[in-house]
VOVEXSE-702928 format. One record per residue (C-alpha): x, y, z. Coordinates in steps of 0.2 Angstrom, whole numbers, plus 5000, padded with zeros to 4 digits. Layout:
! VOVEXSE-702928
XYZ;...
! end
This chain:
! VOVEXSE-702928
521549715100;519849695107;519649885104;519949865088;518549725085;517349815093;517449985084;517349895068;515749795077;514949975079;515350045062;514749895053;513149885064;512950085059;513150055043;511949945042;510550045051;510750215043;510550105027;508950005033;508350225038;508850255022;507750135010;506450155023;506350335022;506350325001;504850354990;504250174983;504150174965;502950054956;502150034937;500549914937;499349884924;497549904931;496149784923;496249884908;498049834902;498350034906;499950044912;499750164930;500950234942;501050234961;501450414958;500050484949;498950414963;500250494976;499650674966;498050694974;498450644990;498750515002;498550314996;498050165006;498850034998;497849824999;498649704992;497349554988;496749394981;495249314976;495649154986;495649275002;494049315012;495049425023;495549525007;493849544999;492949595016;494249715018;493949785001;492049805006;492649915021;493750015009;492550054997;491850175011;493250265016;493450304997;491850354996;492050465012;493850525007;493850544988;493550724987;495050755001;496250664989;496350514995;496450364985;496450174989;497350064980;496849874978;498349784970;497949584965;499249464967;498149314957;499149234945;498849314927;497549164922;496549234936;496349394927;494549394919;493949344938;494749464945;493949594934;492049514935;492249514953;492849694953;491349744944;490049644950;490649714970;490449884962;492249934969;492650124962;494450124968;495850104955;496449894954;497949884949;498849694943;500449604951;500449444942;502249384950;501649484966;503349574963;502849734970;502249654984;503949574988;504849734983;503649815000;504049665011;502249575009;502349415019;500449395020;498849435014;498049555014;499449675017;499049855017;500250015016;499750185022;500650315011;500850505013;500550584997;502650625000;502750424995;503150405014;502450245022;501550305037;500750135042;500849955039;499649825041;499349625039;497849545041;495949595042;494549585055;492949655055;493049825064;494849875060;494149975046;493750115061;495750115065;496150125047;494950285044;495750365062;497450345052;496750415038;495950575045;497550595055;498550605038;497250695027;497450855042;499350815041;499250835022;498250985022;499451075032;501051025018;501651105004;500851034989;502450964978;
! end
């Protein structure tokens, strides 16, 4: 009898892990609009290459210095194919902020609105900023919560790791 329980203990447990594997392994699929009102997919960005996703608000300082460090690795990376991705999770009424303080940093990556921070659920935000590190396969390759001066040289050391991994794929 106790055998019994304990083979169904191990298949439900299996079960459960091959399906946690399984979601994790899965593209992430996503439709924003960015301060435009244009409606943009996580895919198109996932085209050129690899996409360093920051999820941010205007209430956060850790976000928005984050954001200034991020501004450099695009500029650095651009060319390779890499795109950051800033996503706000301000509630819609924060919208025309959002964009004058876009604007007014000077920020050239893509910004991209998630009013009800729904996307951010969906990718298991918990806490701002939260940042995703994506293979241009849609893979997640790194996750990261919070910001301090200096992690932007740990984020580019993932990114120059992924940008040589990339080069050697298969474009899809």
């Amino acid at each position: 009898m106790r055998v019994r329980y304990l083979l169904v203990l191990v298949l439900v447990i299996a079960t459960s892990l091959n399906e946690c594997f399984a979601q994790q392994s899965s593209r992430i699929r996503f439709t924003l609009d960015n301060l435009e009102g244009e409606s943009k997919t996580l895919e198109s960005f996932l085209r050129k290459g690899p996409v360093y996703i920051s999820f941010w608000a205007l209430w956060c300082e850790p976000c928005k210095s984050e954001m200034k460090a991020l501004q450099s690795l695009q500029d650095k990376f651009a060319e390779q194919g890499f795109t950051v991705l800033a996503i706000n999770t301000d509630t819609p009424k924060s919208n025309a902020k959002v964009k004058a303080f876009v604007k007014t940093q000077r920020f050239t990556f893509p910004v991209l609105l998630d009013p009800n921070s729904q996307v951010f659920s969906q990718l298991n935000g918990k806490a701002l900023p939260y940042s995703l590190l994506l293979h241009r396969s849609g893979k997640i390759v790194k996750v990261r919560t919070g910001y301090l001066p200096g992690d932007e040289k740990d984020i580019e050391q993932d990114v120059v790791k992924l940008l040589k991994d990339t080069d050697g794929q298969a474009k899809n």
